[in-house]
N, C-alpha and C positions, 0 to 999 in steps of 0.2 A: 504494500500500500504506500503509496504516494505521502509525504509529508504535504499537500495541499488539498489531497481527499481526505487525511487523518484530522487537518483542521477541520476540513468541512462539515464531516461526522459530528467532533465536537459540536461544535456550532448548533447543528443540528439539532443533538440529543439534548444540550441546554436551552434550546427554546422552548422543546419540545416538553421540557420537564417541568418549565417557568408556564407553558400552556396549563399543561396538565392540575398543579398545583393552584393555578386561578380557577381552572375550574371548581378544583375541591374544596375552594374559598368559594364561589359565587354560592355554591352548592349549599352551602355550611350559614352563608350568612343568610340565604334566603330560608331556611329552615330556623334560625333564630329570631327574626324578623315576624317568621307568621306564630313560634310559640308568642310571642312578647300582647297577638291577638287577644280579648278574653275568650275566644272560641275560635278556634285556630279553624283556620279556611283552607280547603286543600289546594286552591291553587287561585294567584289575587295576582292581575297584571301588577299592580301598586306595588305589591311584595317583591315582585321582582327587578323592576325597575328603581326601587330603591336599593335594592341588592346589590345590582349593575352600577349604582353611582357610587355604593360605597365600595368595591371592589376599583373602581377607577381613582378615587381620590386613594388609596391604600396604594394604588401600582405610581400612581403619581412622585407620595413621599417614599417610597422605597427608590424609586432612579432618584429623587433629590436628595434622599439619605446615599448613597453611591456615588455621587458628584463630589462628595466630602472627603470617601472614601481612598486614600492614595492609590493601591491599587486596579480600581473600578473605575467606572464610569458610567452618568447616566445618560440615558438616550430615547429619543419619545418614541421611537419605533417599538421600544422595550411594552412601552405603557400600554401601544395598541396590542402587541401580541398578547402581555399579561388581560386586558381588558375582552379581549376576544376570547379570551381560557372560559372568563367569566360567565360569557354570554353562549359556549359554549355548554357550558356547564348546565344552564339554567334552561337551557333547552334540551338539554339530556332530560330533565326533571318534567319538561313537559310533555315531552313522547312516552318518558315511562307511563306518566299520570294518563296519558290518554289512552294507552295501551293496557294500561290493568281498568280503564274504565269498560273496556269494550268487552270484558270477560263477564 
């Protein structure tokens, strides 16, 4: 393997893990969001869309928190991928929902 495929890889596999991990946050914050209901709703555009803005402002100060960092660096592309894990995510939640509805 090529040291510019072995970057690439990397690369790769860290985005792909910073996706992943936004999703398990969209996921996580929209499920705290609707316990915090007094009758929890099983599925609220509202809930999620506030989900989505608090996972944005989170990927925001994490690349502002890394711009500080010597090593790191922050970058808004970073935001859109983590932002997109989220949105991801949250639409995982909604094809399950729809799909155990239809049983």
């Amino acid at each position: 393997m090529t040291p510019e495929t072995e970057d690439q890889l990397v690369f790769m596999c860290r985005k792909g893990a910073h996706f992943l991990e936004y999703a398990l946050l969209g996921i996580l914050t929209w499920l705290a969001l609707r316990s915090l209901q007094p009758q929890p709703r099983p599925w609220c555009r509202s809930d999620a869309v506030k989900a989505l803005i608090i996972v944005f402002v989170y990927a925001i100060s994490d690349e502002i928190h890394q711009a500080y960092v010597p090593s790191r660096q922050g970058a808004a592309v970073d935001v859109l991928i983590d932002t997109a894990g989220g949105a991801a995510g949250l639409f995982l939640v909604t094809v399950v929902r729809r799909f155990s509805q239809r049983e």
